[in-house]
CHARMM internal coordinates of N, CA and C (Angstrom, degrees):
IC EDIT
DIST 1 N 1 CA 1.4470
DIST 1 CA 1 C 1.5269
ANGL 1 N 1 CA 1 C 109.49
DIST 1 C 2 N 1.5367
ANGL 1 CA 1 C 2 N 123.82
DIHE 1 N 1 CA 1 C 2 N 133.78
DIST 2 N 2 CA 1.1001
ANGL 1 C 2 N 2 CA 98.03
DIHE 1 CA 1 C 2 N 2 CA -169.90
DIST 2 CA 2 C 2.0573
ANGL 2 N 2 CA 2 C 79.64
DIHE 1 C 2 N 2 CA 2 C -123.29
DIST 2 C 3 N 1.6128
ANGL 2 CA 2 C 3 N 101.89
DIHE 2 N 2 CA 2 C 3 N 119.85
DIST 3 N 3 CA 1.5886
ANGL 2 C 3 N 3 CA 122.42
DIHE 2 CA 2 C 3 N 3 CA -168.43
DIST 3 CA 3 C 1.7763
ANGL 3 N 3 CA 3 C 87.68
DIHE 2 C 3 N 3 CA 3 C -95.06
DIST 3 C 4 N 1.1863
ANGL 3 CA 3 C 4 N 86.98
DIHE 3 N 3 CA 3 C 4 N 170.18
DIST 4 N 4 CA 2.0398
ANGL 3 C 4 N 4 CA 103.94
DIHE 3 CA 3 C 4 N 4 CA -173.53
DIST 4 CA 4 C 1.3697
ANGL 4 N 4 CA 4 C 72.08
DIHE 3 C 4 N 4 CA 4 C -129.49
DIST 4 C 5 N 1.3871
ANGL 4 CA 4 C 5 N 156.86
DIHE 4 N 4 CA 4 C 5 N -37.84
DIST 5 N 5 CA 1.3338
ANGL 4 C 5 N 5 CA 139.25
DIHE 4 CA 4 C 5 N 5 CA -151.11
DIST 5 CA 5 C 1.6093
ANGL 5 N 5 CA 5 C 109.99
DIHE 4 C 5 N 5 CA 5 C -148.18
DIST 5 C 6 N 1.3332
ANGL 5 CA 5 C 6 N 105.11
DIHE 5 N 5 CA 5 C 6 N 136.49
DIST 6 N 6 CA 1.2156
ANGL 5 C 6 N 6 CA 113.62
DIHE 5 CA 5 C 6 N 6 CA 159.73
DIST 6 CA 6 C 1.7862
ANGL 6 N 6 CA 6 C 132.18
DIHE 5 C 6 N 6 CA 6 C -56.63
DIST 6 C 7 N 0.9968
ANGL 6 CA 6 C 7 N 97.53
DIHE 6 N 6 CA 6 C 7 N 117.96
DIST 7 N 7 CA 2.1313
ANGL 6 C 7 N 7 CA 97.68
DIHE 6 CA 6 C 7 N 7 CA -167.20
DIST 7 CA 7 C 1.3329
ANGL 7 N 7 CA 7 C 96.31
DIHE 6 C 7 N 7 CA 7 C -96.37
DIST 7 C 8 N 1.8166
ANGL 7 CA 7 C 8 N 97.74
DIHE 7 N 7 CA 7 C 8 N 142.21
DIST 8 N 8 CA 1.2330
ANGL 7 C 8 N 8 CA 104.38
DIHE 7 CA 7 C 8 N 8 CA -160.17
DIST 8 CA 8 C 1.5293
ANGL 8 N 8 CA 8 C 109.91
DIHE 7 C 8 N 8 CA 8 C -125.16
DIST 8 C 9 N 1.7937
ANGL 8 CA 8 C 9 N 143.31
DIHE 8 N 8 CA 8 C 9 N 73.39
DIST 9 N 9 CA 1.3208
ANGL 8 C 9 N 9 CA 122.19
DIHE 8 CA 8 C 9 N 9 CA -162.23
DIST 9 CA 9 C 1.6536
ANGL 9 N 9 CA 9 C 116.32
DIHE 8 C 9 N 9 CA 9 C -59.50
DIST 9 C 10 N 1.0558
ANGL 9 CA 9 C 10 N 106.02
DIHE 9 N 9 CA 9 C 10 N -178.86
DIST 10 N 10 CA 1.8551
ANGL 9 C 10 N 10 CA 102.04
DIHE 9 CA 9 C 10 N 10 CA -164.06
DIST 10 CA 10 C 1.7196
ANGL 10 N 10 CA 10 C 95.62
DIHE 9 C 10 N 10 CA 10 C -124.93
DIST 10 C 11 N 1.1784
ANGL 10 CA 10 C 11 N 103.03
DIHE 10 N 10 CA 10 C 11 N 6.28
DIST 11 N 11 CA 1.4592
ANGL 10 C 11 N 11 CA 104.04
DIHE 10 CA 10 C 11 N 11 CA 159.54
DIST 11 CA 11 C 2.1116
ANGL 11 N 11 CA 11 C 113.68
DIHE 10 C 11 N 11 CA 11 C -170.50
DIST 11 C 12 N 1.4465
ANGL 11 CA 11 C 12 N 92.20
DIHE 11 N 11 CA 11 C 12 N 178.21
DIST 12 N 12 CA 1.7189
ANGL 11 C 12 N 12 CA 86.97
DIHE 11 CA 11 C 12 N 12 CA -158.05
DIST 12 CA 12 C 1.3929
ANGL 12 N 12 CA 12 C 92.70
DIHE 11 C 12 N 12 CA 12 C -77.70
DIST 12 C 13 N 1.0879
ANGL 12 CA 12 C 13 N 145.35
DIHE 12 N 12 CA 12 C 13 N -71.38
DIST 13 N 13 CA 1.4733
ANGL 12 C 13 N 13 CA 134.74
DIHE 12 CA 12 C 13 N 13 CA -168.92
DIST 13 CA 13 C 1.4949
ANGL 13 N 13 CA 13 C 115.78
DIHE 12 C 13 N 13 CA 13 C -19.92
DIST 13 C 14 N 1.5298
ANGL 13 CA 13 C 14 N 103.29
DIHE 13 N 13 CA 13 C 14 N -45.90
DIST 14 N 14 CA 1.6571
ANGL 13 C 14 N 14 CA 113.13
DIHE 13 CA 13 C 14 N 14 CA -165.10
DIST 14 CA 14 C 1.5363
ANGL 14 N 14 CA 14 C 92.62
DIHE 13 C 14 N 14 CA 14 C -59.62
DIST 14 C 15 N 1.7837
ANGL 14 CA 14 C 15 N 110.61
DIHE 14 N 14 CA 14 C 15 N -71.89
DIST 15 N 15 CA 1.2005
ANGL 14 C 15 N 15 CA 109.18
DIHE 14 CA 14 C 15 N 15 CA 165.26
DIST 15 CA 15 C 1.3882
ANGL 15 N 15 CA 15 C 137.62
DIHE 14 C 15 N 15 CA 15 C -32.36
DIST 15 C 16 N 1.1688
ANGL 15 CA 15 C 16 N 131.64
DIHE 15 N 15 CA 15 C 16 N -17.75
DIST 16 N 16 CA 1.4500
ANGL 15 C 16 N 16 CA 149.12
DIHE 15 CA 15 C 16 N 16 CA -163.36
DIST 16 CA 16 C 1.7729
ANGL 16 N 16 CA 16 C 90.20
DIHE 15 C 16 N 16 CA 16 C -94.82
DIST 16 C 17 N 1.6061
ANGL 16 CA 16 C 17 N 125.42
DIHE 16 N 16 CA 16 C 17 N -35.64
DIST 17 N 17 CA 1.6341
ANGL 16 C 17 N 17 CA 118.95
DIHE 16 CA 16 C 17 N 17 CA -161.12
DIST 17 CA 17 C 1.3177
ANGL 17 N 17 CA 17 C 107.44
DIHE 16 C 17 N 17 CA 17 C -92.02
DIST 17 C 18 N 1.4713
ANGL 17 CA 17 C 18 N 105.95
DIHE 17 N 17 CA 17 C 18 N -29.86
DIST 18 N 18 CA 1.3547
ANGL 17 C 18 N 18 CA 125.81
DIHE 17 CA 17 C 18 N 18 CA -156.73
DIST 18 CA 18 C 1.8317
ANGL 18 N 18 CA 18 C 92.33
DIHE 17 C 18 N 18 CA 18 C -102.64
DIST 18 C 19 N 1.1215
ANGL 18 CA 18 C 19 N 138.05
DIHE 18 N 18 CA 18 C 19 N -5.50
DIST 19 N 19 CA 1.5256
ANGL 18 C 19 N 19 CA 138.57
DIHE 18 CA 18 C 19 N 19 CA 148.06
DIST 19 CA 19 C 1.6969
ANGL 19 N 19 CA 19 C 100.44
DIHE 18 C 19 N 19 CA 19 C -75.47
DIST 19 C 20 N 1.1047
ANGL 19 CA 19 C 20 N 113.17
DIHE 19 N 19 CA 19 C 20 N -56.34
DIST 20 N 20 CA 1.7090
ANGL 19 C 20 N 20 CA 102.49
DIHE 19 CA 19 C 20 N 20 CA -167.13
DIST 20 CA 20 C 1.6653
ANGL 20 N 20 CA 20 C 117.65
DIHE 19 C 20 N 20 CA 20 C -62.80
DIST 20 C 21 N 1.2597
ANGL 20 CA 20 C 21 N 113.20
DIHE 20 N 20 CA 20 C 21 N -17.25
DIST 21 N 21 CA 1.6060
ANGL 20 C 21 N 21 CA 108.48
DIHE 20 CA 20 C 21 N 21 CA 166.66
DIST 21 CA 21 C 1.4834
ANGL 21 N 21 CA 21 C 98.26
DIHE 20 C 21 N 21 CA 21 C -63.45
DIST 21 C 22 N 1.2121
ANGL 21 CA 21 C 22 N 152.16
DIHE 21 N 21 CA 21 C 22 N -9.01
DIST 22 N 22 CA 1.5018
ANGL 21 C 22 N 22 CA 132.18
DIHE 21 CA 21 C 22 N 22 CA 176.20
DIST 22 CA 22 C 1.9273
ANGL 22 N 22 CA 22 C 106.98
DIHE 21 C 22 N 22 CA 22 C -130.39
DIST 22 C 23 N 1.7716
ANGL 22 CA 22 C 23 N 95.38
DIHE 22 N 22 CA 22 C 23 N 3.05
DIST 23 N 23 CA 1.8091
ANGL 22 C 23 N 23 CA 83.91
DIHE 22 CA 22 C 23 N 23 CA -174.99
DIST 23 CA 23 C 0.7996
ANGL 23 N 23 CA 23 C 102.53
DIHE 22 C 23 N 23 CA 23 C -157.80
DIST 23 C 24 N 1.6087
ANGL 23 CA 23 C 24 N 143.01
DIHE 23 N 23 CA 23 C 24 N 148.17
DIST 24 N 24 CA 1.4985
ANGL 23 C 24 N 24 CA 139.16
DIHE 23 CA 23 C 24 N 24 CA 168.13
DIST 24 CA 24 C 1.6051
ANGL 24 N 24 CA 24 C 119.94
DIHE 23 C 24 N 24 CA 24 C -62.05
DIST 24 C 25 N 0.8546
ANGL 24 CA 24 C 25 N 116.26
DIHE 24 N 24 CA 24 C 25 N -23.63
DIST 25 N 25 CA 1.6213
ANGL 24 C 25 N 25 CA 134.54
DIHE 24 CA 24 C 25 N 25 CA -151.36
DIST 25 CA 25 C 1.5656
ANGL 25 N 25 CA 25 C 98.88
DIHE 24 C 25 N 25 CA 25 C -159.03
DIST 25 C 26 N 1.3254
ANGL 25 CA 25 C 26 N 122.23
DIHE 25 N 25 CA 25 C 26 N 71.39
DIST 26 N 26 CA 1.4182
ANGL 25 C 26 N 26 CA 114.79
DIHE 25 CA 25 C 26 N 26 CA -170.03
DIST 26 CA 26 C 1.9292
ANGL 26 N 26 CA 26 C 104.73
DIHE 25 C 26 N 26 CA 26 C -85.53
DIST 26 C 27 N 1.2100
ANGL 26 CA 26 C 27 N 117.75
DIHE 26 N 26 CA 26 C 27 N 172.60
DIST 27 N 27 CA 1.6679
ANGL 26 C 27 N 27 CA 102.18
DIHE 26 CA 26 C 27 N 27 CA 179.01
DIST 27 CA 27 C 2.3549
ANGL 27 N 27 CA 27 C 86.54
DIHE 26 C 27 N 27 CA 27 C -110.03
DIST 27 C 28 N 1.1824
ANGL 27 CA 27 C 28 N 95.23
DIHE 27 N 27 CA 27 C 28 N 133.32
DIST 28 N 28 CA 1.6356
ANGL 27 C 28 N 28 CA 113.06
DIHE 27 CA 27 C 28 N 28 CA 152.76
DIST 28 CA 28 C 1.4778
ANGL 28 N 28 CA 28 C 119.43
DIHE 27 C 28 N 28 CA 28 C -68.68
DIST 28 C 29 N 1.0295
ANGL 28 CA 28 C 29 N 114.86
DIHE 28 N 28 CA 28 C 29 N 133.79
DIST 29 N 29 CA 1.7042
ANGL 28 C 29 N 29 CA 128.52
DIHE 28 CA 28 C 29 N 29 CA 160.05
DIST 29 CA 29 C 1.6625
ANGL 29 N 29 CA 29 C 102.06
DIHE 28 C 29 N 29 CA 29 C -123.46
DIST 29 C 30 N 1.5355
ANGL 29 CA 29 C 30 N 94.42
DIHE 29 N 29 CA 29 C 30 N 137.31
DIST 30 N 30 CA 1.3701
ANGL 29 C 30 N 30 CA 112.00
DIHE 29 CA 29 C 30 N 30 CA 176.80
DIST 30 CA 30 C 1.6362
ANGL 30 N 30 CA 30 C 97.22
DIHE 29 C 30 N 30 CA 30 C -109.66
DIST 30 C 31 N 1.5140
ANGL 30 CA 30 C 31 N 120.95
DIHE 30 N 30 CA 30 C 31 N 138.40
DIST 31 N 31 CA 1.1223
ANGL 30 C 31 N 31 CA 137.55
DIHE 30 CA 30 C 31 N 31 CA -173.19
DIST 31 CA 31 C 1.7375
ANGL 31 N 31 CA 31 C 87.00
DIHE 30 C 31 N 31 CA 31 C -118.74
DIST 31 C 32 N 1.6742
ANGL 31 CA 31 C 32 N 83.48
DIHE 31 N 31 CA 31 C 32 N 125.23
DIST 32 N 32 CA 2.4108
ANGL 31 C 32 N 32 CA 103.14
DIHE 31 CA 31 C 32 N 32 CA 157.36
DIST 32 CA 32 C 1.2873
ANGL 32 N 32 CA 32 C 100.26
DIHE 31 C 32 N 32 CA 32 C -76.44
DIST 32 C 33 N 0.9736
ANGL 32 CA 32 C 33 N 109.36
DIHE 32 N 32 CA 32 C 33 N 96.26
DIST 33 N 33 CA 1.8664
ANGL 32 C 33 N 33 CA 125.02
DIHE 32 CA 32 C 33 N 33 CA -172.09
DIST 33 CA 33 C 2.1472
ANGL 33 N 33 CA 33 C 93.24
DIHE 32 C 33 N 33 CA 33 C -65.58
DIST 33 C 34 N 1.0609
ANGL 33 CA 33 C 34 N 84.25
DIHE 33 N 33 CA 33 C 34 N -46.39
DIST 34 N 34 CA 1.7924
ANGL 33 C 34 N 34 CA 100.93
DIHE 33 CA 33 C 34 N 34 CA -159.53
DIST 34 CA 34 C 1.2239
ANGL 34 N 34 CA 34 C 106.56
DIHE 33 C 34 N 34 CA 34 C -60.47
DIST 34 C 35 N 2.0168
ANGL 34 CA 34 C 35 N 105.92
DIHE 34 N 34 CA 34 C 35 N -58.61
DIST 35 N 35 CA 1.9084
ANGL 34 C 35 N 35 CA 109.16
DIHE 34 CA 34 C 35 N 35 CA 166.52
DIST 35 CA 35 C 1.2975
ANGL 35 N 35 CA 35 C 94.81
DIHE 34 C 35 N 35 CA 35 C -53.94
DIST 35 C 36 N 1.1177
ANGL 35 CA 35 C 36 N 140.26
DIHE 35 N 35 CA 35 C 36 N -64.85
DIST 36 N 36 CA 1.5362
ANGL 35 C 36 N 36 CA 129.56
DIHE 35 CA 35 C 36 N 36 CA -147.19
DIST 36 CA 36 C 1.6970
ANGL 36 N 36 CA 36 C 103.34
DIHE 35 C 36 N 36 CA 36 C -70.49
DIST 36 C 37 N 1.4341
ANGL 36 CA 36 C 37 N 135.49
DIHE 36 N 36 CA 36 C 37 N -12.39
DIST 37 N 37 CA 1.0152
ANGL 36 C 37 N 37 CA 114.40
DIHE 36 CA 36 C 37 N 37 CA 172.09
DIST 37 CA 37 C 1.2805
ANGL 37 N 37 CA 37 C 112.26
DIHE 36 C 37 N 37 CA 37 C -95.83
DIST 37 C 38 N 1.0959
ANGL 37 CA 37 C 38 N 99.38
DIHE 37 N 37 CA 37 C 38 N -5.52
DIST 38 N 38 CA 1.9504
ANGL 37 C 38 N 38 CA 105.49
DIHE 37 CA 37 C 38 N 38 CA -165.47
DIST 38 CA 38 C 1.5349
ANGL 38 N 38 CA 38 C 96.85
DIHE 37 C 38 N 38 CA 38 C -74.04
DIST 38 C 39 N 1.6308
ANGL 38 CA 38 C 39 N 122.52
DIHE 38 N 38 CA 38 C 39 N -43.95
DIST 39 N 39 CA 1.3418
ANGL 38 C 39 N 39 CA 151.10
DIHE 38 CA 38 C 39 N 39 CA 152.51
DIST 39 CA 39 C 1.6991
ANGL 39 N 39 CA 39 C 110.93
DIHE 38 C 39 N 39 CA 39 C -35.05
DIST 39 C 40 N 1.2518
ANGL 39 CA 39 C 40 N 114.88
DIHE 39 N 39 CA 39 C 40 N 1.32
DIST 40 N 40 CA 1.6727
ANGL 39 C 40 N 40 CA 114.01
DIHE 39 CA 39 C 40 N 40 CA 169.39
DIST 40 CA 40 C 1.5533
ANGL 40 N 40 CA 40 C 94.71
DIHE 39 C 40 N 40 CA 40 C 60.10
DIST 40 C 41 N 1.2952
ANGL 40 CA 40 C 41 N 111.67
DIHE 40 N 40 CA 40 C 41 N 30.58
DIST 41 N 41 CA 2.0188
ANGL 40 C 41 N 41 CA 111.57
DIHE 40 CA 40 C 41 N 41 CA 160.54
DIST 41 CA 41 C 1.5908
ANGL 41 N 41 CA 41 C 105.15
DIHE 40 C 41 N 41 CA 41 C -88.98
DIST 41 C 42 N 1.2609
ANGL 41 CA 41 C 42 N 121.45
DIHE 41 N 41 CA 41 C 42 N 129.33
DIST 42 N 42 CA 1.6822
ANGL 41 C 42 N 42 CA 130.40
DIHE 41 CA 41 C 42 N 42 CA -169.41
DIST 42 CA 42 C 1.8540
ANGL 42 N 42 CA 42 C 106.29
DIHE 41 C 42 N 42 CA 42 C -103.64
DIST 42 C 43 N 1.3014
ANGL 42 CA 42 C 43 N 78.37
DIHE 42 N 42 CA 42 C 43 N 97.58
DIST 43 N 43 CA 1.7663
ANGL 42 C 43 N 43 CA 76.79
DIHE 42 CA 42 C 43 N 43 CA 164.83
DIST 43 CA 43 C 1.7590
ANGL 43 N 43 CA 43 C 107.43
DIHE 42 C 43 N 43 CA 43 C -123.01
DIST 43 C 44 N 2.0061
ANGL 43 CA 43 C 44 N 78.80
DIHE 43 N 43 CA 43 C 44 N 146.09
DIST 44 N 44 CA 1.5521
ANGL 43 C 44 N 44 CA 102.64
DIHE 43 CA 43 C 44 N 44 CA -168.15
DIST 44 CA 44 C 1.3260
ANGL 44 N 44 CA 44 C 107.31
DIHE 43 C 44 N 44 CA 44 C -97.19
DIST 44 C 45 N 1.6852
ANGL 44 CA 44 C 45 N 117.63
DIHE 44 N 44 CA 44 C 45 N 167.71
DIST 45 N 45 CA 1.6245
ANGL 44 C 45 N 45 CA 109.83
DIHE 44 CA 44 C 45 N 45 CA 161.17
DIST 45 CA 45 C 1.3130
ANGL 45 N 45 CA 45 C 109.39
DIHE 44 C 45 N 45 CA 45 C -66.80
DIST 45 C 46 N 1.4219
ANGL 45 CA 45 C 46 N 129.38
DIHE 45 N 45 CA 45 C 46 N 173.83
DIST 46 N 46 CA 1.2586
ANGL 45 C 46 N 46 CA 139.14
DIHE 45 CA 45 C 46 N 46 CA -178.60
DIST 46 CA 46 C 1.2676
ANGL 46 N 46 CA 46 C 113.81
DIHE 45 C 46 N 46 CA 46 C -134.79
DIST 46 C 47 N 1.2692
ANGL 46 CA 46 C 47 N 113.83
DIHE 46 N 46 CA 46 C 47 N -31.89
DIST 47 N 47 CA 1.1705
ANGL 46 C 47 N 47 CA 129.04
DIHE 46 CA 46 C 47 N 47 CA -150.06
DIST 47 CA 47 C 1.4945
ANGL 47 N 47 CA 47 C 124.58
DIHE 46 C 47 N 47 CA 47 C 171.95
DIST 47 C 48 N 1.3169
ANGL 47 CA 47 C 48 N 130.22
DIHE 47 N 47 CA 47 C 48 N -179.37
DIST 48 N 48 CA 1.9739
ANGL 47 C 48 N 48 CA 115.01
DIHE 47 CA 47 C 48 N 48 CA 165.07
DIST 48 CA 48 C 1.4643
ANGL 48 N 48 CA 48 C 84.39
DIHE 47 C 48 N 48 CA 48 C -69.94
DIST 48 C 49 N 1.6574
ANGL 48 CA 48 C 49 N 152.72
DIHE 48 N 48 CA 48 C 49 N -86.38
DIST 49 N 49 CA 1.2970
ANGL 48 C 49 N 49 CA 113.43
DIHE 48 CA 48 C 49 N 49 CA -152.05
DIST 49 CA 49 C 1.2319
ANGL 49 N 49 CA 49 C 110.97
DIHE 48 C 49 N 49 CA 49 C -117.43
DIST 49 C 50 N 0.9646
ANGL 49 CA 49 C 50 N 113.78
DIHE 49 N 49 CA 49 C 50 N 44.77
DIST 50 N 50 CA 1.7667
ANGL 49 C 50 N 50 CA 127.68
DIHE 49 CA 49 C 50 N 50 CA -170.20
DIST 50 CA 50 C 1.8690
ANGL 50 N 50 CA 50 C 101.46
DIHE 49 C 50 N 50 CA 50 C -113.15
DIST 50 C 51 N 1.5605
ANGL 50 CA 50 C 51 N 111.85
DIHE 50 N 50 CA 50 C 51 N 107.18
DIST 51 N 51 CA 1.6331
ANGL 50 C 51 N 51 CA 108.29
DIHE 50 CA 50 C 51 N 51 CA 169.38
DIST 51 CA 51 C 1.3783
ANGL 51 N 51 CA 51 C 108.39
DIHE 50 C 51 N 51 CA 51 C -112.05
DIST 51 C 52 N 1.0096
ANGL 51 CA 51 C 52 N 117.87
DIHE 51 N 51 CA 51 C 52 N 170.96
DIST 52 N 52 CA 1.7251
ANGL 51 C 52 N 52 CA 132.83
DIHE 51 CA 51 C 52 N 52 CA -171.63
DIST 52 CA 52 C 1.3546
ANGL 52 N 52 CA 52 C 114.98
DIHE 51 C 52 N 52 CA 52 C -136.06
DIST 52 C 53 N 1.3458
ANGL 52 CA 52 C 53 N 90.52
DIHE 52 N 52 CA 52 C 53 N 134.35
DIST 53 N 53 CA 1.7549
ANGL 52 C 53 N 53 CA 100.54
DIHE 52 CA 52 C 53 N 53 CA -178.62
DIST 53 CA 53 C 2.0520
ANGL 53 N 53 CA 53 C 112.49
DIHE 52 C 53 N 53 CA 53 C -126.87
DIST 53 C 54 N 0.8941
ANGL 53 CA 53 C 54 N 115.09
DIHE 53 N 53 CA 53 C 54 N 133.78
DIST 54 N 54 CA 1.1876
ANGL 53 C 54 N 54 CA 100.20
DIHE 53 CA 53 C 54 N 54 CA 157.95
DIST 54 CA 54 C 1.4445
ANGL 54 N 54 CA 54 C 137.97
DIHE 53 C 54 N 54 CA 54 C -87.98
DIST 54 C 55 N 1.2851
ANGL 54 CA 54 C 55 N 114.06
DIHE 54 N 54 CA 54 C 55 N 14.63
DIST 55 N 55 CA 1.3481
ANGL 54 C 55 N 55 CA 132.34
DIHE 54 CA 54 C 55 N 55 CA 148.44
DIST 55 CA 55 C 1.5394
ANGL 55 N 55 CA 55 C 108.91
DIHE 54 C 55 N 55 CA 55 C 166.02
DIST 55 C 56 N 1.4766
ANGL 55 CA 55 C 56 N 115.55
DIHE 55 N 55 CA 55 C 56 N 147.06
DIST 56 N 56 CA 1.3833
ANGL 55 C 56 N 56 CA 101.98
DIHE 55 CA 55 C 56 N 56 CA 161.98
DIST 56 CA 56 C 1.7884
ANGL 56 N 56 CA 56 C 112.83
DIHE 55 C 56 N 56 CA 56 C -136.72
DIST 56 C 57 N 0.9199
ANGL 56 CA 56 C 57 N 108.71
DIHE 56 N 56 CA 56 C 57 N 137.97
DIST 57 N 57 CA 1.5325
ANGL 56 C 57 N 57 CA 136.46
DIHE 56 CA 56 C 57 N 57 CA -177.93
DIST 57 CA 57 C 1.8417
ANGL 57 N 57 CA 57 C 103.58
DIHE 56 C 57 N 57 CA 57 C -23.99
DIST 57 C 58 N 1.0982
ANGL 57 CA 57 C 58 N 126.59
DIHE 57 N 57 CA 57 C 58 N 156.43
DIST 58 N 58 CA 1.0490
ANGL 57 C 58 N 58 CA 139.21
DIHE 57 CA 57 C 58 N 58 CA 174.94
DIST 58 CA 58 C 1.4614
ANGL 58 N 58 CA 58 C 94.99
DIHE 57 C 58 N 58 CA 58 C -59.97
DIST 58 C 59 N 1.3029
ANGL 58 CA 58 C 59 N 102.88
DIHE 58 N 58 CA 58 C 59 N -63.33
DIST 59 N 59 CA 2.1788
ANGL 58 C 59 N 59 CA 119.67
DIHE 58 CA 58 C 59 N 59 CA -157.71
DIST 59 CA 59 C 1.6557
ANGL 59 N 59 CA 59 C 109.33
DIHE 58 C 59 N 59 CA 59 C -42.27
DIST 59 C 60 N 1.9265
ANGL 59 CA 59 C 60 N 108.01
DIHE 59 N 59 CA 59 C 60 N -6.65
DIST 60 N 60 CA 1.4020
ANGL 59 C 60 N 60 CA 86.68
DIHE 59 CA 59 C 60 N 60 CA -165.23
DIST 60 CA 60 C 1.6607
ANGL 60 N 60 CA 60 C 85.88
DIHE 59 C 60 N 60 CA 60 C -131.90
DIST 60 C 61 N 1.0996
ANGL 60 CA 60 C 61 N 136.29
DIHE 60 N 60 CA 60 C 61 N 51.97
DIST 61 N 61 CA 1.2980
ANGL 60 C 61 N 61 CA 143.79
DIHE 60 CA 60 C 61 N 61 CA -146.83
DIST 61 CA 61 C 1.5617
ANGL 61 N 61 CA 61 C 98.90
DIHE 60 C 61 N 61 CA 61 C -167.55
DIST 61 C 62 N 1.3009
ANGL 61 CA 61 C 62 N 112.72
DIHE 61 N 61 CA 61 C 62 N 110.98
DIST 62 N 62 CA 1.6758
ANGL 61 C 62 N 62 CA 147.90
DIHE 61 CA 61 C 62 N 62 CA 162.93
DIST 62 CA 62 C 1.7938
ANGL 62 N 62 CA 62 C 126.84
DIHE 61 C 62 N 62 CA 62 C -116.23
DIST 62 C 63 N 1.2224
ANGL 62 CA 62 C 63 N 105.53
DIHE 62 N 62 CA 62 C 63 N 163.56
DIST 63 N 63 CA 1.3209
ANGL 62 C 63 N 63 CA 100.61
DIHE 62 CA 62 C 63 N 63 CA -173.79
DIST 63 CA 63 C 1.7491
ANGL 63 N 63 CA 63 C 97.04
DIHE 62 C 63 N 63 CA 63 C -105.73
DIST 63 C 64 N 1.3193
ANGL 63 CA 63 C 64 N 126.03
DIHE 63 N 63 CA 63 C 64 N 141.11
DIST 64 N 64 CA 1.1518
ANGL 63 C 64 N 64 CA 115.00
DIHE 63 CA 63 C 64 N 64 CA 168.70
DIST 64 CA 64 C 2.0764
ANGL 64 N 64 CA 64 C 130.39
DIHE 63 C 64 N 64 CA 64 C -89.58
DIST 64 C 65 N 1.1909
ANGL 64 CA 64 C 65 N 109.84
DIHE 64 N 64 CA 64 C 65 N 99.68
DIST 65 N 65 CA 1.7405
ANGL 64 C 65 N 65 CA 99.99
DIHE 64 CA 64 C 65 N 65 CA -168.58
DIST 65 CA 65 C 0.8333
ANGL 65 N 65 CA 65 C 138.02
DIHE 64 C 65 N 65 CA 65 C -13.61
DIST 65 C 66 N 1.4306
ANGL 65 CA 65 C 66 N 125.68
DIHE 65 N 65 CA 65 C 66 N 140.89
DIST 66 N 66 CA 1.6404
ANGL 65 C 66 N 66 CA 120.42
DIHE 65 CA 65 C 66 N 66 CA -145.14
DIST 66 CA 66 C 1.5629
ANGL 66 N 66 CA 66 C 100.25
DIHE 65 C 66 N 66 CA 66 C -77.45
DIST 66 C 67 N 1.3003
ANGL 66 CA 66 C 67 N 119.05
DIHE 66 N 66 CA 66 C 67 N -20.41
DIST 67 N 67 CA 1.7154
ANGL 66 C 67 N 67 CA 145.44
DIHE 66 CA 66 C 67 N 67 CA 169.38
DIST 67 CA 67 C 1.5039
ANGL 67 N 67 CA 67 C 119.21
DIHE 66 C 67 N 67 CA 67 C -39.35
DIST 67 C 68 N 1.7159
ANGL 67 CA 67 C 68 N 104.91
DIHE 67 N 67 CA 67 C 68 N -32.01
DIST 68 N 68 CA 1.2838
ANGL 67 C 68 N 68 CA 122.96
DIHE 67 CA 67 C 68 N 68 CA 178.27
DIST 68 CA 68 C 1.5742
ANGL 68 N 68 CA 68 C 151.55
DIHE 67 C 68 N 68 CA 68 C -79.37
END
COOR INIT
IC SEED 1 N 1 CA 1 C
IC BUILD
């Protein structure tokens, strides 16, 4: 796929459905939406829960527990 933007779900489940179209067991990253905007990072709507980024920084990027 070649994306112009980073897709962003607005919660882990969403993220959790939208990983399994390409993986059984996909891994989640939670993005600091708030540091990263405070940081002049631009996120767009996408969708009802779909946002867009054109990139965001490592510094605000975690994995969420596989527990979750």
């Amino acid at each position: 796929m070649r994306r112009q933007y980073v897709h962003l779900s607005e919660d882990v489940e969403m993220a959790k459905q939208v990983g399994q179209r390409k993986d059984t067991d996909p891994v989640v990253l939670v993005i600091d939406s708030a540091a990263a905007h405070g940081e002049h990072v631009n996120f767009y709507r996408g969708g009802e829960k779909v946002w867009l980024a054109d990139s965001v920084p490592a510094a605000f990027i975690s994995v969420v527990p596989e527990d979750e």
